[in-house]
N, C-alpha and C positions, 0 to 999 in steps of 0.2 A: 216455737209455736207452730201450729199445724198449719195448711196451706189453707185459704181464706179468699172466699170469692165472695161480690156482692149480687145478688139475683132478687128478682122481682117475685110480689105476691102478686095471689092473682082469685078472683072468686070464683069455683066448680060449682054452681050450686049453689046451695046455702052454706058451704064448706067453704075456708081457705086454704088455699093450697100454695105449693111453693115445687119450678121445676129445678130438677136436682141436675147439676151438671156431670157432664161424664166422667169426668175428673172422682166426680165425689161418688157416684153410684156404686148402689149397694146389690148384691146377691140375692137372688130368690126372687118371690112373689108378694113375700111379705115382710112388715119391716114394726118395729118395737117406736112408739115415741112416750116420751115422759117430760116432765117440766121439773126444772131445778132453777128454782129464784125464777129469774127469768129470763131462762137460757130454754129451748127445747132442745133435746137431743135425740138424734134417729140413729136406730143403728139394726141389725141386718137383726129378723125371727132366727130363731131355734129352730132346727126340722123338727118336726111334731111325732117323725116314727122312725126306727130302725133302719128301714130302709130307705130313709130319704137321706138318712145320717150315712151311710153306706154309699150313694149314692153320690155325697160328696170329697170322697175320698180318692187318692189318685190312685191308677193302678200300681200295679208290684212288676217289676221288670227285672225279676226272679227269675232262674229255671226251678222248679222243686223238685223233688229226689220222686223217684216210682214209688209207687205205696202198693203193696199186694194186696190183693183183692182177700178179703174174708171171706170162707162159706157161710150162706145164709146160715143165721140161729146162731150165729158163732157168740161169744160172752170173752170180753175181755178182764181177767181176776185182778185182785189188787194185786199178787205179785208181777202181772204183767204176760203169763201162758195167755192163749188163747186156746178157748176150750168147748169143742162144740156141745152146744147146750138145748135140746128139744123147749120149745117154748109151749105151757099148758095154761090153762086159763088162769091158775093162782100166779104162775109169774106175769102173763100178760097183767092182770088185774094190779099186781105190784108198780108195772112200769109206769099204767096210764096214771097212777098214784103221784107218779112223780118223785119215784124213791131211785136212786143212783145207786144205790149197794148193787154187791152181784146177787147175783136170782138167786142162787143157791141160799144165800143166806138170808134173804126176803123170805122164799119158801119154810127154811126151815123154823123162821119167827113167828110166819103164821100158823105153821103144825102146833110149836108149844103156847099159843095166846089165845 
């Protein structure tokens, strides 16, 4: 069984409350309680966004390899070339669309549609 302390209530307010020992303390700011029979249980919130999830992650004590730098407009194809590719309003308008294909072939869908 898990490790087990007895601690005092106590009234905030019109609220009861209970101080949690350091033993038992939980992460963050904010914390989940719910009732089962009659057991409450606390247990540590969900980050609410991306980068609070990010945030609790440890670093990488990696070196990672160089990456060459792309020329701007570059387009990488599904065989994996890199192909410098002028950006015009039909493929900007593809991107903000939210379409992953390459331009080329966004453009050409929307020539024949």
């Amino acid at each position: 069984m898990a490790a087990e302390r007895h601690v005092k209530l106590f009234k905030n307010g019109r609220n009861q409350a209970v101080r949690i020992p350091r033993e038992f303390e939980l992460p963050g700011d904010d914390a989940l309680i719910r009732k089962e029979g009659d057991r409450l249980i606390i247990e540590p919130a969900r980050p609410k966004s991306l980068l609070a999830v990010l945030a609790t992650l440890r670093s990488i004590d990696e070196d990672f390899p160089p990456i060459s730098d792309l020329a701007p407009n570059s387009v990488l194809t599904e065989e994996g070339d890199v192909s410098p590719q002028v950006l015009n309003s039909e493929s900007a308008l593809a991107v903000e669309a939210g379409s992953f294909s390459p331009l080329s072939r966004i453009i050409e869908g929307q020539r024949k549609g």
